[in-house]
C-alpha positions in Angstrom: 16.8 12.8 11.3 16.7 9.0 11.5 13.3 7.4 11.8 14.6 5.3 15.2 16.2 8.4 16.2 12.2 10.2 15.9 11.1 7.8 17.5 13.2 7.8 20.9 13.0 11.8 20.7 9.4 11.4 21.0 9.0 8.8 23.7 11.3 11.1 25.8 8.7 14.0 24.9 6.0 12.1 25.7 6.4 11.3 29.2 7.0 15.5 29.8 3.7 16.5 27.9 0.2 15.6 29.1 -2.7 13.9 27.1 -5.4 16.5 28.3 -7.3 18.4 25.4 -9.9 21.1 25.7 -13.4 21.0 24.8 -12.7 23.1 21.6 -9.9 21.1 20.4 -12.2 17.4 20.9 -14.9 19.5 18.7 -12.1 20.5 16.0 -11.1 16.6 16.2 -14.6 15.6 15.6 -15.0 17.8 12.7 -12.1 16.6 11.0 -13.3 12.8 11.5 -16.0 13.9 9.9 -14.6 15.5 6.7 -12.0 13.5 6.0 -14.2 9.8 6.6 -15.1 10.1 2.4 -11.3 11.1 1.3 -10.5 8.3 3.6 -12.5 5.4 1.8 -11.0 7.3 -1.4 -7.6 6.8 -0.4 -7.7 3.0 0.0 -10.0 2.8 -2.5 -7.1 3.8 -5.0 -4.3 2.2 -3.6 -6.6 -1.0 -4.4 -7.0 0.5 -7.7 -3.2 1.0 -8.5 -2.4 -2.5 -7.6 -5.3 -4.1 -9.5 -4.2 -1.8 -12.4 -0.6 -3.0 -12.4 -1.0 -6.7 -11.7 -3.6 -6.7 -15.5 -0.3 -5.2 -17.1 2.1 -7.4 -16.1 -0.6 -10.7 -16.5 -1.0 -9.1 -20.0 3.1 -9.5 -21.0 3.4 -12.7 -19.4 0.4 -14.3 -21.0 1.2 -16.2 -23.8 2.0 -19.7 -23.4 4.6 -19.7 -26.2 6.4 -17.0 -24.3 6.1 -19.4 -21.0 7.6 -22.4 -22.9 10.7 -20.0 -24.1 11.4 -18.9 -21.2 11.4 -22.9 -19.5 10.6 -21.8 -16.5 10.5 -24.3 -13.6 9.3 -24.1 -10.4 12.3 -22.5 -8.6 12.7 -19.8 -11.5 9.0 -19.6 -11.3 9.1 -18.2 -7.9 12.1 -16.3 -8.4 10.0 -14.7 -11.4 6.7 -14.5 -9.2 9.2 -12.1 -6.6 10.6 -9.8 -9.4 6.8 -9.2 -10.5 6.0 -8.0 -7.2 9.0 -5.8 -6.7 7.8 -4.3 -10.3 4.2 -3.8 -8.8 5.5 -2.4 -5.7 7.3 0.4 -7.3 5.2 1.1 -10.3 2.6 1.6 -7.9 4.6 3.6 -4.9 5.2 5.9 -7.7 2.4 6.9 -9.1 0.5 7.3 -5.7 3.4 9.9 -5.1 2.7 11.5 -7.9 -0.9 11.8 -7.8 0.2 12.9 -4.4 -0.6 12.0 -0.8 -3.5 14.3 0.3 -6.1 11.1 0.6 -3.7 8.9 2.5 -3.3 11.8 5.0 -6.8 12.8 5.3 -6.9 9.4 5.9 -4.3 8.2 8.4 -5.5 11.6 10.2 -8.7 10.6 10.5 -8.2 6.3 12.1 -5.8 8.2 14.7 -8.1 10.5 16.0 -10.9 7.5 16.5 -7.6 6.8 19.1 -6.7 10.1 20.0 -7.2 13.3 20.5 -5.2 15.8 17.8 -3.3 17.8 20.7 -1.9 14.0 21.7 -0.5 12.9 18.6 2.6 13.7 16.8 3.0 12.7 12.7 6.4 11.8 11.2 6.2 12.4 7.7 8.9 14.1 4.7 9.4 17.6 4.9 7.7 18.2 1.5 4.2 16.9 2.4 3.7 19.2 4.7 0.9 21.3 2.4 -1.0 17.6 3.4 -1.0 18.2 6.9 -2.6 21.5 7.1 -5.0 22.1 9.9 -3.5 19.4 12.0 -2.8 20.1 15.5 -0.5 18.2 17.0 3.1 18.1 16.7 5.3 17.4 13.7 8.6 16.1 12.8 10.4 15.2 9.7 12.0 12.1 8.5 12.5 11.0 5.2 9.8 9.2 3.9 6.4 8.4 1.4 3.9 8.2 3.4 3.6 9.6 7.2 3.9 7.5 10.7 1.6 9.0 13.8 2.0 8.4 17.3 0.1 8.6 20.4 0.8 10.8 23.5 2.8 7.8 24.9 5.2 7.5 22.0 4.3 4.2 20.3 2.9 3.7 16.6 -0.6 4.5 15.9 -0.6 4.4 12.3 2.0 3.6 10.3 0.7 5.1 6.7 4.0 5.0 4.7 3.8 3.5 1.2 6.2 0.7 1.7 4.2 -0.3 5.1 0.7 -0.4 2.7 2.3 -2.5 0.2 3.5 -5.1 2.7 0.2 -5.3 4.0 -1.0 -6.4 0.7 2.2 -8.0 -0.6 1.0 -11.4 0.2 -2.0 -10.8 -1.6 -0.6 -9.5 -4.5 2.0 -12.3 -5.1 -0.9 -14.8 -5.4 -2.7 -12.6 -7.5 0.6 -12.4 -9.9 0.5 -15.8 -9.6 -3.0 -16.9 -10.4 -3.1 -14.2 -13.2 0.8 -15.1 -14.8 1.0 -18.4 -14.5 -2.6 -19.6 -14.8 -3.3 -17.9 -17.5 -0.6 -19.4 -19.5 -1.4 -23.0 -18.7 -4.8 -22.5 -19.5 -3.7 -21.5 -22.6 -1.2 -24.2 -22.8 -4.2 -26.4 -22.6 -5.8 -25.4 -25.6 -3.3 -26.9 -28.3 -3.3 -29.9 -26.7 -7.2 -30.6 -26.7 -7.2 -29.4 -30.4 -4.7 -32.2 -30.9 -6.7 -34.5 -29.3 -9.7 -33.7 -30.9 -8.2 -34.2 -34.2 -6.9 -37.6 -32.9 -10.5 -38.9 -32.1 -11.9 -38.1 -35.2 -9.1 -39.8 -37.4 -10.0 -42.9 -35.2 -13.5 -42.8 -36.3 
């Protein structure tokens, strides 16, 4: 079923169902907070790792100055370069979170919405085949295809929106001047190098 589709089906469920939870279901809630807080730091933890990971290979391929100078790239190729980089980071790194698999992220996500709500009040949107990552949740679920999972609250609107596409354009931002500063600067850094060499070697003649 369509994500937009999901979501109007559960802001008409949402105005039937109440937001009430009892006393063993808050204590179930605050156990699960508490398990999942270290898996959570985890999970974020490696998506930063991934990215880091990715950005070092690609700086390492585009490093050369001589490369650089082949390639003539100006400042309108340059950028064009700099977006192609981060598509490659994107889904180099989408894809080998999916296939260390998602349990982190959804200990994770799990764990920020229930500092919002209790688990009886929310309802999580994820892929059919991530369900072994939900186990021991609560509340309702739905399936949409998707990496990643999306929860809402009792009233129907977006809590946490933990897909892999949604993380990465958090960060993309980030990332692009990170391509940049690691790409390009390196290169004319070592671009630099010849030409104080050269200058050197000029000085001393003129002594």
């Amino acid at each position: 079923m369509p994500l937009d589709a999901l979501q109007k089906e559960i802001l008409d469920d949402a105005k039937k169902r109440s937001n009430t939870v009892g006393e063993t279901a808050m204590k179930e809630a605050d156990a699960i907070v508490k398990g999942a807080k270290a898996k959570a730091d985890a999970a974020s933890a490696e998506f930063e790792r991934e990215l880091k990971d990715e950005i070092g290979r690609i700086s390492l391929e585009y490093r050369s100055a001589r490369e650089m100078q082949e390639r003539n790239i100006r400042l309108s190729a340059r950028e064009q370069l700099t977006d192609a980089l981060v598509e490659r980071v994107r889904g180099a790194v989408i894809r080998r979170i999916r296939e260390k698999g998602l349990r982190r992220l959804f200990d994770s996500a799990i764990a920020e919405a229930l500092k919002i709500s209790p688990m009886e009040g929310l309802t999580l949107v994820m892929d059919k085949r991530d369900e072994k990552f939900a186990k021991g949740f609560t509340g309702r679920i739905r399936h949409a295809k998707m990496d990643g999972l999306v929860i809402y609250a009792a009233d129907g609107r977006i809590k946490i929106d933990a897909t892999l596409e949604a993380i990465f354009e958090r960060k993309r931002d980030a990332v692009k001047q990170a391509l940049v500063a690691s790409v390009f600067g390196a290169a004319k850094r070592a671009a630099k190098g010849p030409r104080r060499a050269k200058a050197a070697r000029s000085v001393k003649r003129r002594k």
